[in-house]
mmCIF entry with sequence, helices, sheets and N, C-alpha, C, O atoms, coordinates in Angstrom:
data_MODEL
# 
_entry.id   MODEL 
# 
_entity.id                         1 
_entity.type                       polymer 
_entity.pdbx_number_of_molecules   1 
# 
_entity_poly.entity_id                      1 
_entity_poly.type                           'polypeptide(L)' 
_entity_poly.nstd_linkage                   no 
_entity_poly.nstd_monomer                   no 
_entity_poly.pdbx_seq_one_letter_code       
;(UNK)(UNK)(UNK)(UNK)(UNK)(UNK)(UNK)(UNK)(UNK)(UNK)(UNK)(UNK)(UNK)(UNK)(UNK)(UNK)
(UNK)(UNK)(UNK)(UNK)(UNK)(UNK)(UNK)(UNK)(UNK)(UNK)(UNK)(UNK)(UNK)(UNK)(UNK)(UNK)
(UNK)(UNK)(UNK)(UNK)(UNK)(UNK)(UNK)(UNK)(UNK)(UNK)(UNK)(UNK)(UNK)(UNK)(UNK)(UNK)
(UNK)(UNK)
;
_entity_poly.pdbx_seq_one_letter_code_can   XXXXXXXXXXXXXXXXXXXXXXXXXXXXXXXXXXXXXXXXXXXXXXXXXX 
_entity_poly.pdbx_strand_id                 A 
# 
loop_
_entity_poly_seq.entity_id 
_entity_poly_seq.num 
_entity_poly_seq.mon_id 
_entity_poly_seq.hetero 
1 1  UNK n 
1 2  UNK n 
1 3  UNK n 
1 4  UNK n 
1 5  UNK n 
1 6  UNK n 
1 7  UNK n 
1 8  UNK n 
1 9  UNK n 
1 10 UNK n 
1 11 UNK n 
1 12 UNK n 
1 13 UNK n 
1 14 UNK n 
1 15 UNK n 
1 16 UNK n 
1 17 UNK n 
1 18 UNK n 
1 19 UNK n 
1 20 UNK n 
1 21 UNK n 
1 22 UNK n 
1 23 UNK n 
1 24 UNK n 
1 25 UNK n 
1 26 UNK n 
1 27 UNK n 
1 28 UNK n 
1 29 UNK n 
1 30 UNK n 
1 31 UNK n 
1 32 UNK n 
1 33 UNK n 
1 34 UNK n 
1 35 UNK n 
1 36 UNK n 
1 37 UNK n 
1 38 UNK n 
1 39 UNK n 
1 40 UNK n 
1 41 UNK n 
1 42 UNK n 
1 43 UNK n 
1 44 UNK n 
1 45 UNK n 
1 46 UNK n 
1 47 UNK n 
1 48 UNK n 
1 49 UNK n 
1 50 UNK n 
# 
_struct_asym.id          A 
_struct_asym.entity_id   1 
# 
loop_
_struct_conf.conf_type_id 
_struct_conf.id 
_struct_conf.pdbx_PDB_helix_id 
_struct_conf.beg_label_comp_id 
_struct_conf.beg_label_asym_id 
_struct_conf.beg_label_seq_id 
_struct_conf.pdbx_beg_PDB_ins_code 
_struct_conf.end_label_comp_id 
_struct_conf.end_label_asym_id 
_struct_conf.end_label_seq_id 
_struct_conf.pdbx_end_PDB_ins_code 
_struct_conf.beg_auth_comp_id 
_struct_conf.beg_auth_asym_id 
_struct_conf.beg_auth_seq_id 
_struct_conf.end_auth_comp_id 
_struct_conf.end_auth_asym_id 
_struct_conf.end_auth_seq_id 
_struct_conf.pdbx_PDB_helix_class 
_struct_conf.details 
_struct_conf.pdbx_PDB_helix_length 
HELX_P HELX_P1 AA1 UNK A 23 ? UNK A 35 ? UNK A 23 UNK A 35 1 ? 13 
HELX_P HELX_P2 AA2 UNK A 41 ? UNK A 44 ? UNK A 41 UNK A 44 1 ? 4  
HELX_P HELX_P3 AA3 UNK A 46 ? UNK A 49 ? UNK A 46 UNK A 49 1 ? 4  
# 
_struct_conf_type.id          HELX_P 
_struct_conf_type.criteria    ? 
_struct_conf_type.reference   ? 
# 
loop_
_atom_site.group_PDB 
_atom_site.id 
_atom_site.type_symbol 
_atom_site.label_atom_id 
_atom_site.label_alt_id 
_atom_site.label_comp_id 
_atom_site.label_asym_id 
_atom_site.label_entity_id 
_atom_site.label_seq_id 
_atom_site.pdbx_PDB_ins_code 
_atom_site.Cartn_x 
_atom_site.Cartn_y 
_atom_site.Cartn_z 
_atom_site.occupancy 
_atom_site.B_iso_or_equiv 
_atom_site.pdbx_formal_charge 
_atom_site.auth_seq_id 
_atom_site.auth_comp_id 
_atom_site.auth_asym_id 
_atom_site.auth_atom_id 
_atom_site.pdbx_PDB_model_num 
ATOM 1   N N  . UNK A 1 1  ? 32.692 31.738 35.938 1.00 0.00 ? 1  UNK A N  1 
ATOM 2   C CA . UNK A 1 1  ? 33.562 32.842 35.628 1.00 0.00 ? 1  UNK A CA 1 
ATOM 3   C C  . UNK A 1 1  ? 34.405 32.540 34.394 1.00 0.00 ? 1  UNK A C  1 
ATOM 4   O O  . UNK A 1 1  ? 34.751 33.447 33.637 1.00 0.00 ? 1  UNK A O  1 
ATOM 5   N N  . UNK A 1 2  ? 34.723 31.316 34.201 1.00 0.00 ? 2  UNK A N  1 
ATOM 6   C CA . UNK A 1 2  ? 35.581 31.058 33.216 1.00 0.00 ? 2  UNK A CA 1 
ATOM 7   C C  . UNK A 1 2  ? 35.224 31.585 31.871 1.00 0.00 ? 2  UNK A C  1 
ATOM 8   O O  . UNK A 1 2  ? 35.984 32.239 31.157 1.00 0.00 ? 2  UNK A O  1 
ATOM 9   N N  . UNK A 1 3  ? 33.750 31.174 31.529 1.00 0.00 ? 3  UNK A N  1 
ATOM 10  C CA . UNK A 1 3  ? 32.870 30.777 30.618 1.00 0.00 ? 3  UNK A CA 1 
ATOM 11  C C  . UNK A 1 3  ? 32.408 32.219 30.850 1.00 0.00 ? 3  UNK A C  1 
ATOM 12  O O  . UNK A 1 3  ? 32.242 32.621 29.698 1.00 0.00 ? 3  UNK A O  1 
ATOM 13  N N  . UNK A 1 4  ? 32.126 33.157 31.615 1.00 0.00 ? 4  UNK A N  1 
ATOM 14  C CA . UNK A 1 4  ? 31.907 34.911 31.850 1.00 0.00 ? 4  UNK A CA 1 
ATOM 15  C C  . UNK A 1 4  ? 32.776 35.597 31.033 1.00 0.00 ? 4  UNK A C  1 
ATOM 16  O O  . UNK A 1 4  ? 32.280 36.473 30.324 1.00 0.00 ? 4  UNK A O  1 
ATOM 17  N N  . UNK A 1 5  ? 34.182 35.359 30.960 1.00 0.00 ? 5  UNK A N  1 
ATOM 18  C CA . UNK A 1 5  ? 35.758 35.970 30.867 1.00 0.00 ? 5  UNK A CA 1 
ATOM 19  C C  . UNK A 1 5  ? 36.500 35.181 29.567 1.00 0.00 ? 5  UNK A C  1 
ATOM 20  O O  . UNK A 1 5  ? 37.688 35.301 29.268 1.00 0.00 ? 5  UNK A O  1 
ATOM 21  N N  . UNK A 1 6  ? 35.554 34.387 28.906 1.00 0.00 ? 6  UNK A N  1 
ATOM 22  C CA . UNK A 1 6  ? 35.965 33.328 27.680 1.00 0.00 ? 6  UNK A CA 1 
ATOM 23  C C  . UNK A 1 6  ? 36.415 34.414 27.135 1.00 0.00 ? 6  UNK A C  1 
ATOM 24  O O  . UNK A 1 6  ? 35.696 35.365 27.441 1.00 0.00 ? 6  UNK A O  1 
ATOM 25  N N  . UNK A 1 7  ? 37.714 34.840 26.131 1.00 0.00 ? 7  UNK A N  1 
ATOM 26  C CA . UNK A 1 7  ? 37.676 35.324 25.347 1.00 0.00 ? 7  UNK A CA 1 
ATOM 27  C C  . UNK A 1 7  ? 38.614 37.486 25.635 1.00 0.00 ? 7  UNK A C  1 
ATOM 28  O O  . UNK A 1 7  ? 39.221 38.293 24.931 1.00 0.00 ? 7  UNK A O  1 
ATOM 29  N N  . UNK A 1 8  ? 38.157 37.405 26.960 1.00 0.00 ? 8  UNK A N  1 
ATOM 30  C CA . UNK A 1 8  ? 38.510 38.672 27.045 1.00 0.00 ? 8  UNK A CA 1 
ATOM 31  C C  . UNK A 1 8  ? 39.697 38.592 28.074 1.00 0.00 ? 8  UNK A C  1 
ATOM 32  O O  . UNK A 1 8  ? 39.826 37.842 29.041 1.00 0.00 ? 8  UNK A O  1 
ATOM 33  N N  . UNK A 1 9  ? 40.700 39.781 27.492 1.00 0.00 ? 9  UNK A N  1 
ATOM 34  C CA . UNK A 1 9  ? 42.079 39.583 28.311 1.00 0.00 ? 9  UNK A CA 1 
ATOM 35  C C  . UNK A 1 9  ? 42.327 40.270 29.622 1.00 0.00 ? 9  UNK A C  1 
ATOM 36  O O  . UNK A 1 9  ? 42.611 41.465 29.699 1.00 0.00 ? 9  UNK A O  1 
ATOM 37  N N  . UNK A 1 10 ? 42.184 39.305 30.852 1.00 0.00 ? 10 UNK A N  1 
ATOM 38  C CA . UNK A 1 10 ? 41.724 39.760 32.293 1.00 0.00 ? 10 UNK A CA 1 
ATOM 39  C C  . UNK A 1 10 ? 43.238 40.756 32.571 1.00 0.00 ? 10 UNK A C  1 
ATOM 40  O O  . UNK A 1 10 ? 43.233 41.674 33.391 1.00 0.00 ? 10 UNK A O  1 
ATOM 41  N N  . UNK A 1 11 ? 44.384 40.420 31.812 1.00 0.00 ? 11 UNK A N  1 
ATOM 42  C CA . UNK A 1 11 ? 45.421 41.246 31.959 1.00 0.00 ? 11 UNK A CA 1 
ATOM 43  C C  . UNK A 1 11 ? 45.563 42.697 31.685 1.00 0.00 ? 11 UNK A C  1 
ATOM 44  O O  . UNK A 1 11 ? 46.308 43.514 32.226 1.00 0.00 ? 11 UNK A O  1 
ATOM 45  N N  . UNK A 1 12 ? 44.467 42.886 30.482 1.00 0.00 ? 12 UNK A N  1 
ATOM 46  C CA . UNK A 1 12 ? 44.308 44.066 29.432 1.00 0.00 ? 12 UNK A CA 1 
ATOM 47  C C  . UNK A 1 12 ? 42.998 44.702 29.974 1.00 0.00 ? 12 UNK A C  1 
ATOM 48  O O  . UNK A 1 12 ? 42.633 45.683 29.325 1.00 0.00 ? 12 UNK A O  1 
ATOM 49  N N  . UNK A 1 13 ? 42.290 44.386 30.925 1.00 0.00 ? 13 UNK A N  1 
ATOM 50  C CA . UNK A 1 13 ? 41.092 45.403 31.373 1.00 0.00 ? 13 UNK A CA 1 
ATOM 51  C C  . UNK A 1 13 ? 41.019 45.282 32.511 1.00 0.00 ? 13 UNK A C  1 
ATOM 52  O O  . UNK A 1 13 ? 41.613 44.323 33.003 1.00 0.00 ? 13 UNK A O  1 
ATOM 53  N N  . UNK A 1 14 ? 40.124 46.372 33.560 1.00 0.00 ? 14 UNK A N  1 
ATOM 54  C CA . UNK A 1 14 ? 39.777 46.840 34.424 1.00 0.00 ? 14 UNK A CA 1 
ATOM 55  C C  . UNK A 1 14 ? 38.486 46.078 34.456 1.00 0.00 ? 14 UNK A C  1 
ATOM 56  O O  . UNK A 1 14 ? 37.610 46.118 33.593 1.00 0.00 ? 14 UNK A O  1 
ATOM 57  N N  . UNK A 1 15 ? 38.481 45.118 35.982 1.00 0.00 ? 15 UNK A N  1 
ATOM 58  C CA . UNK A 1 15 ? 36.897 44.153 36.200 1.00 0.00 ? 15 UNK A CA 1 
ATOM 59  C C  . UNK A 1 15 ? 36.510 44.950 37.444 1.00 0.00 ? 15 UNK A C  1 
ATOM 60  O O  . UNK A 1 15 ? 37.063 45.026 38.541 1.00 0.00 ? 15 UNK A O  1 
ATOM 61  N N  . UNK A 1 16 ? 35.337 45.558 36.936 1.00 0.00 ? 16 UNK A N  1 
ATOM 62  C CA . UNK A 1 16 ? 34.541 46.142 38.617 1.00 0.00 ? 16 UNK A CA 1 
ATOM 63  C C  . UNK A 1 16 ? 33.334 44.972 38.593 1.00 0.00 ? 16 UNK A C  1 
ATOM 64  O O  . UNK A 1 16 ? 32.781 44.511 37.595 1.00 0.00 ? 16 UNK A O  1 
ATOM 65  N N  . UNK A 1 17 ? 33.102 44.641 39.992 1.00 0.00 ? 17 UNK A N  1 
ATOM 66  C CA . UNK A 1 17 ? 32.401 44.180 40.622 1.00 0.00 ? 17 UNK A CA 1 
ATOM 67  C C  . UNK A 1 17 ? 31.290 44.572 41.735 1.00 0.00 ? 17 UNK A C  1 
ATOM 68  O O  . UNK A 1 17 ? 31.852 45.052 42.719 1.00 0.00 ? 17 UNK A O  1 
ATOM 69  N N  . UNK A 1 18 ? 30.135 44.522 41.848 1.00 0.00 ? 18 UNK A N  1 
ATOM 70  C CA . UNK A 1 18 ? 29.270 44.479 43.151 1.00 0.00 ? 18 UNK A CA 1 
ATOM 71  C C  . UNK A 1 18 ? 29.770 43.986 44.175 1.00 0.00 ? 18 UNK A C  1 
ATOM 72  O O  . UNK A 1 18 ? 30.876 43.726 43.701 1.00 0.00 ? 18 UNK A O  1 
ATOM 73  N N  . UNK A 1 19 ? 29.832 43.607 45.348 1.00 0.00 ? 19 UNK A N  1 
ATOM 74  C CA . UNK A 1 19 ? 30.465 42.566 46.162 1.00 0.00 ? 19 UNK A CA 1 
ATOM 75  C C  . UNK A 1 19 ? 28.987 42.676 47.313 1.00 0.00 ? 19 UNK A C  1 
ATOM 76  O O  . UNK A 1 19 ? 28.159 43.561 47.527 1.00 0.00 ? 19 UNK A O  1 
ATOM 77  N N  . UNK A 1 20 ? 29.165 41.563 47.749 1.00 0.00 ? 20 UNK A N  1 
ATOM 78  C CA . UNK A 1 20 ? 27.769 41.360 48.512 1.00 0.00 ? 20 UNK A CA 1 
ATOM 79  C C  . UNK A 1 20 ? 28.381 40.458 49.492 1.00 0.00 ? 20 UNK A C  1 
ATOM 80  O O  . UNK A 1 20 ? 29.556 40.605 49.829 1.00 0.00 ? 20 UNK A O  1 
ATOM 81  N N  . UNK A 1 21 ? 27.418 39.266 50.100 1.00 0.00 ? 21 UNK A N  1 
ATOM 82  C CA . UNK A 1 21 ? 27.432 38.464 50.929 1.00 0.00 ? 21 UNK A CA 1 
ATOM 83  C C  . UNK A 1 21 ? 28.357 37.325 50.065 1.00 0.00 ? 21 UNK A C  1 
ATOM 84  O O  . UNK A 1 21 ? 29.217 36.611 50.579 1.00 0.00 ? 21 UNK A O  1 
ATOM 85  N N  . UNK A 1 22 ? 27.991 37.327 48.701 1.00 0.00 ? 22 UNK A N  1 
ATOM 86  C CA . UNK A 1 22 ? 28.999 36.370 48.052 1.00 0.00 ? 22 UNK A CA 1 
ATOM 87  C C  . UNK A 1 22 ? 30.385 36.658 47.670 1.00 0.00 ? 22 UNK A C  1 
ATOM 88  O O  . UNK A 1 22 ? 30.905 36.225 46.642 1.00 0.00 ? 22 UNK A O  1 
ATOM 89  N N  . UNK A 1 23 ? 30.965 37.406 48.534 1.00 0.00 ? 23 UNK A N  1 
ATOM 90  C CA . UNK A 1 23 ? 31.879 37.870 48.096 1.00 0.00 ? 23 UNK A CA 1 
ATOM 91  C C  . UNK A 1 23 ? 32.974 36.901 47.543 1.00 0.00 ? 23 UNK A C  1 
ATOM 92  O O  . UNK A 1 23 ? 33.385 36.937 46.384 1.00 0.00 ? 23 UNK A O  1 
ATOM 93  N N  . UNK A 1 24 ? 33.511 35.806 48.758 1.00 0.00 ? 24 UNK A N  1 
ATOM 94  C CA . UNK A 1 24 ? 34.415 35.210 48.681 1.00 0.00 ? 24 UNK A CA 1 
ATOM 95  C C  . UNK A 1 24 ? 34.224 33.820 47.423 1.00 0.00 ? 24 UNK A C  1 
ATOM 96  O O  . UNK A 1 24 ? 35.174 33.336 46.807 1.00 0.00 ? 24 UNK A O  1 
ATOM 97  N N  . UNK A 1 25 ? 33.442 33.588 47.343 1.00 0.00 ? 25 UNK A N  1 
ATOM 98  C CA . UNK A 1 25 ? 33.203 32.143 46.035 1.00 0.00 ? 25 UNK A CA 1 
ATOM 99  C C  . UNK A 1 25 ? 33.371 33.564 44.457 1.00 0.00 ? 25 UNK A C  1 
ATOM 100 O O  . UNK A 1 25 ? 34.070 33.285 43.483 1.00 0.00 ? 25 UNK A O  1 
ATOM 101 N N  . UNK A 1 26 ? 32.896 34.424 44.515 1.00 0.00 ? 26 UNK A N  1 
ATOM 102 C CA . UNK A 1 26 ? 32.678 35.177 43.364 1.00 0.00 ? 26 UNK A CA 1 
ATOM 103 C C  . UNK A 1 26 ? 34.435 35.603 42.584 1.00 0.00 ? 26 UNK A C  1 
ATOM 104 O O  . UNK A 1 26 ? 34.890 35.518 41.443 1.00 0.00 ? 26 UNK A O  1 
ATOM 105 N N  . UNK A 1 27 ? 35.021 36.095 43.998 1.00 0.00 ? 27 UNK A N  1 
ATOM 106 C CA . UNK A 1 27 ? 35.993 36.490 43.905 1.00 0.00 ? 27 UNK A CA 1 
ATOM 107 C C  . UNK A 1 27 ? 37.234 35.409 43.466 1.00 0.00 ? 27 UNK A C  1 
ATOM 108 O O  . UNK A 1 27 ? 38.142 35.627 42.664 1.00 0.00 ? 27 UNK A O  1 
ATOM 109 N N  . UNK A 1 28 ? 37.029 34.424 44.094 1.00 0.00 ? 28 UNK A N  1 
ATOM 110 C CA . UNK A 1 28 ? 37.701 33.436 44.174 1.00 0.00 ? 28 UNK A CA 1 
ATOM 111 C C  . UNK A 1 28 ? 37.635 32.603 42.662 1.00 0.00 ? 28 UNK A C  1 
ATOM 112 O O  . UNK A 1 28 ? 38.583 31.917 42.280 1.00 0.00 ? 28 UNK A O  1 
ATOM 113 N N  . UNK A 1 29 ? 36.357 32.773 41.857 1.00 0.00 ? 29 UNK A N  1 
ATOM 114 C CA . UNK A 1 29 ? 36.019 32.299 40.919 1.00 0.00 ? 29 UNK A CA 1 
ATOM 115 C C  . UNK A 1 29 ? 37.005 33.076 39.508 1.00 0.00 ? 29 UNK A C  1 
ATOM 116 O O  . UNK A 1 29 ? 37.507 32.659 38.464 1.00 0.00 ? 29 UNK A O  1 
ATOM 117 N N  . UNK A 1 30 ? 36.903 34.401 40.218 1.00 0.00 ? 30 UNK A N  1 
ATOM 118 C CA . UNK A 1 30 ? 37.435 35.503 39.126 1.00 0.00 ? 30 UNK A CA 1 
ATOM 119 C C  . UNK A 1 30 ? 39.309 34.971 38.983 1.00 0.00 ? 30 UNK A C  1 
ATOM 120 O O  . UNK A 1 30 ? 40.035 34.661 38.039 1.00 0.00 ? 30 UNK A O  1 
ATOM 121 N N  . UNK A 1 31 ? 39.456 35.074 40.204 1.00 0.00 ? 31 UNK A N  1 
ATOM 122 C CA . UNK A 1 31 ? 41.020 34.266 40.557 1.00 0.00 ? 31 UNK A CA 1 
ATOM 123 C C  . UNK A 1 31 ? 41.265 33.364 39.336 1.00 0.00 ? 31 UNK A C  1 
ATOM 124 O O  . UNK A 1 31 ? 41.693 33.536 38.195 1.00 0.00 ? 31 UNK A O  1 
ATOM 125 N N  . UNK A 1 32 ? 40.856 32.431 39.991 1.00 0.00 ? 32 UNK A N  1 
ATOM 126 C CA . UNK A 1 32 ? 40.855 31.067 38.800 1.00 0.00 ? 32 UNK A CA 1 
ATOM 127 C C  . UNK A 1 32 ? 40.736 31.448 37.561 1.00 0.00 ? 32 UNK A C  1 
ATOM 128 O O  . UNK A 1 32 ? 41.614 31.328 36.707 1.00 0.00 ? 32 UNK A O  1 
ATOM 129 N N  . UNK A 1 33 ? 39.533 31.976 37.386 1.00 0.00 ? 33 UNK A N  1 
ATOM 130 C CA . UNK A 1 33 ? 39.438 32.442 36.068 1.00 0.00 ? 33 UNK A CA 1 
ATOM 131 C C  . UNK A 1 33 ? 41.047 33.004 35.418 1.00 0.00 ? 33 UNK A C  1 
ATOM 132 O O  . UNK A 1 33 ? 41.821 32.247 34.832 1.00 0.00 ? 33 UNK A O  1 
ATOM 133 N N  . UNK A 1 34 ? 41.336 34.605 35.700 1.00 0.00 ? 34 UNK A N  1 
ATOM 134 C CA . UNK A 1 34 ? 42.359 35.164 35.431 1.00 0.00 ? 34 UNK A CA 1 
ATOM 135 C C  . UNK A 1 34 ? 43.740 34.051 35.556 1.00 0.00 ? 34 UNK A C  1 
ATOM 136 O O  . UNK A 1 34 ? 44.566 33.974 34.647 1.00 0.00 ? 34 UNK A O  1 
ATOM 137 N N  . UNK A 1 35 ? 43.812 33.403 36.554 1.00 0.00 ? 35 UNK A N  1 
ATOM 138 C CA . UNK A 1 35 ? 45.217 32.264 36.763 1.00 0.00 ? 35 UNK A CA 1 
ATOM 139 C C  . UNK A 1 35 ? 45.187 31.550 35.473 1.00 0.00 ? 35 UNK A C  1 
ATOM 140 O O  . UNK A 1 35 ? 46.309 31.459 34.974 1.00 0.00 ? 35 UNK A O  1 
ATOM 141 N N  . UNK A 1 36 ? 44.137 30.961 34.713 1.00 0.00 ? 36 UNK A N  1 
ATOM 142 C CA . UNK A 1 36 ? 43.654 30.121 33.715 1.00 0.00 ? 36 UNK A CA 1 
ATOM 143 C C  . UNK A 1 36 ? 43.948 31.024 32.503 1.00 0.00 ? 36 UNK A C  1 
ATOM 144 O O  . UNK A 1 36 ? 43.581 30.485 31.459 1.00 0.00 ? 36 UNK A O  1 
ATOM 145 N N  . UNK A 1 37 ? 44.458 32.144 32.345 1.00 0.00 ? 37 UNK A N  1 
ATOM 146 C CA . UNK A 1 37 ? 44.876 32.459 31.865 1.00 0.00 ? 37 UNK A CA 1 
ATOM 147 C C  . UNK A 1 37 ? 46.270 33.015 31.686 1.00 0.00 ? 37 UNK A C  1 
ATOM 148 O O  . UNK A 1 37 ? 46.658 33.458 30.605 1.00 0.00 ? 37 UNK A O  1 
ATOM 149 N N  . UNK A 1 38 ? 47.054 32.976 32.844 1.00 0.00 ? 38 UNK A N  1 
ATOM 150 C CA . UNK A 1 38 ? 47.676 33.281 32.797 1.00 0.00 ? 38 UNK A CA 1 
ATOM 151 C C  . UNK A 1 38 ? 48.281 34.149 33.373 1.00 0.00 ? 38 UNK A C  1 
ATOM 152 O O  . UNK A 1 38 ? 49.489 34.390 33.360 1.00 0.00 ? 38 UNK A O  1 
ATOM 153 N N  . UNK A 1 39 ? 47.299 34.747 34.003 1.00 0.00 ? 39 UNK A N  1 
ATOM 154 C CA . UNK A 1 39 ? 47.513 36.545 34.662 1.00 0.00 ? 39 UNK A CA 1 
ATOM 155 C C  . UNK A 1 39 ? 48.248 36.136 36.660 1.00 0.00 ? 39 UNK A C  1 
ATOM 156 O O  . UNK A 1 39 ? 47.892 35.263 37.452 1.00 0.00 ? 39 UNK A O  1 
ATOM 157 N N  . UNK A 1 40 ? 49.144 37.054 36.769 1.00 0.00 ? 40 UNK A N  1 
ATOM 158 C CA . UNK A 1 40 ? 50.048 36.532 38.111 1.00 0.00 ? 40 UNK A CA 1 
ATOM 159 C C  . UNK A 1 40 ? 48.697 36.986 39.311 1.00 0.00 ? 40 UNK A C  1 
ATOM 160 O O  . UNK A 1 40 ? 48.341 38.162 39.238 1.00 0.00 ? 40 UNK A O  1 
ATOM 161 N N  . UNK A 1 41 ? 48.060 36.200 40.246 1.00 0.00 ? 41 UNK A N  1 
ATOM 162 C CA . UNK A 1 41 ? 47.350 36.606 40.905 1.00 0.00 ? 41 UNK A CA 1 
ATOM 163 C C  . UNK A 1 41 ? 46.948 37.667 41.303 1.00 0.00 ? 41 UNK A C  1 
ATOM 164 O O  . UNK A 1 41 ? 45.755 37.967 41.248 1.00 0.00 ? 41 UNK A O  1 
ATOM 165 N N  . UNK A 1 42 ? 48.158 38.691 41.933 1.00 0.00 ? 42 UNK A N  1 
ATOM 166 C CA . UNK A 1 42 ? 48.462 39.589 42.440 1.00 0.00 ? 42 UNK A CA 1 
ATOM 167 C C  . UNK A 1 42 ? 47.995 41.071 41.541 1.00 0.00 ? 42 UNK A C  1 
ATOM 168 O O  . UNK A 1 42 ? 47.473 42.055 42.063 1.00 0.00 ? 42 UNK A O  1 
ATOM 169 N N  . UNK A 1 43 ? 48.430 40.878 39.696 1.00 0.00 ? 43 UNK A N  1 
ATOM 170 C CA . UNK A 1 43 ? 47.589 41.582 39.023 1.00 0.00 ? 43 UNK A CA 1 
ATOM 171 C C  . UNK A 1 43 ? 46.487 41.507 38.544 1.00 0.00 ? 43 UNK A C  1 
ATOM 172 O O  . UNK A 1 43 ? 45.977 42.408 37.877 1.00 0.00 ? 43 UNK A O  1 
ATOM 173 N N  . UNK A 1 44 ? 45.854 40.224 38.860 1.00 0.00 ? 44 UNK A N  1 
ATOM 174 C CA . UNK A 1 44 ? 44.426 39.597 39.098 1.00 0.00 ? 44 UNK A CA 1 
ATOM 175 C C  . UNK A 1 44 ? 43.579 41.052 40.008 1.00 0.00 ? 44 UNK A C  1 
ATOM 176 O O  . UNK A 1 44 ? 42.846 41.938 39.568 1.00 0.00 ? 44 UNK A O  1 
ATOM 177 N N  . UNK A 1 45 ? 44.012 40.814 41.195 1.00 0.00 ? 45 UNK A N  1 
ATOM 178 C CA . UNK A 1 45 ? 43.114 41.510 42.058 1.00 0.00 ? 45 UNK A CA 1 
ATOM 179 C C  . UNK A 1 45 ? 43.688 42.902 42.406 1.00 0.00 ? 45 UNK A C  1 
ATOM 180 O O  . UNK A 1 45 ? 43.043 43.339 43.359 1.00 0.00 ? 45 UNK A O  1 
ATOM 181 N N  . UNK A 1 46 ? 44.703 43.829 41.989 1.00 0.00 ? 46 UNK A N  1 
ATOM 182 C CA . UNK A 1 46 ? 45.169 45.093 42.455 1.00 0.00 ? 46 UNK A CA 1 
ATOM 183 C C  . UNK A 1 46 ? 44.236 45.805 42.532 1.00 0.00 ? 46 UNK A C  1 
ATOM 184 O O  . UNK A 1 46 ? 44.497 46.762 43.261 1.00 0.00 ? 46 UNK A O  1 
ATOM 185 N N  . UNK A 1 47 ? 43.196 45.829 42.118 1.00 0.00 ? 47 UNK A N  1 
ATOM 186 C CA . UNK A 1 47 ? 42.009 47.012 42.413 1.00 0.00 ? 47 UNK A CA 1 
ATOM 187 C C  . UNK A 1 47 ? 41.421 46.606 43.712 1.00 0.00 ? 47 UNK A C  1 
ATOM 188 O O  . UNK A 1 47 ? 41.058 47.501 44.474 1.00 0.00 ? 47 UNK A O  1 
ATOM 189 N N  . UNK A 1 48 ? 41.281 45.354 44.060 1.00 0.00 ? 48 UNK A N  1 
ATOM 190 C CA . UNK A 1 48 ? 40.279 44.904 45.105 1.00 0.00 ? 48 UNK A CA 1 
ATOM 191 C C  . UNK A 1 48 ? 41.201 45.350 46.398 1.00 0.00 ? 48 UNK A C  1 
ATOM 192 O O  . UNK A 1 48 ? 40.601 45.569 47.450 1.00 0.00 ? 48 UNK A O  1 
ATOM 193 N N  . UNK A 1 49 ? 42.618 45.491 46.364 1.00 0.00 ? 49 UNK A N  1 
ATOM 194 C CA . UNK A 1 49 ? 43.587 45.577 47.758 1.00 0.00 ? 49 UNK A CA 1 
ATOM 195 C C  . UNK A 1 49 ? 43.713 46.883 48.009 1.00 0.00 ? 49 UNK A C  1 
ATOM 196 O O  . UNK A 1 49 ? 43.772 47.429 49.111 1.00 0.00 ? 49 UNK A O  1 
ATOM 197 N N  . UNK A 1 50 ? 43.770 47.589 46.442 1.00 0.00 ? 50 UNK A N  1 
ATOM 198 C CA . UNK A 1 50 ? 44.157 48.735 46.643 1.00 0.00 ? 50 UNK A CA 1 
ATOM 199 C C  . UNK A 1 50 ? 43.541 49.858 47.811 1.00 0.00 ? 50 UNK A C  1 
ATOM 200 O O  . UNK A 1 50 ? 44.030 50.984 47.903 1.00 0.00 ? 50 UNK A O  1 
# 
């Protein structure tokens, strides 16, 4: 995910996803990802809770 998201600002766009059986490693990956940048978890994932 890191190396997916190199470059683009996870704060400044909207990430849709498939979600499947992998949900939780995929998701979890995106996390990290966005944290590694900077972004507060919570606006990491507002689409996924909403």
């Amino acid at each position: 995910m890191k190396i997916l998201f190199d470059g683009i600002p996870l704060d400044q766009v909207s990430v849709s996803m498939t979600m499947n059986g992998a949900v939780l490693p995929v998701l979890a990956g995106y996390i990290v990802a966005a944290e590694e940048q900077g972004v507060d978890q919570k606006r990491a994932v507002r689409h996924y809770s909403e």
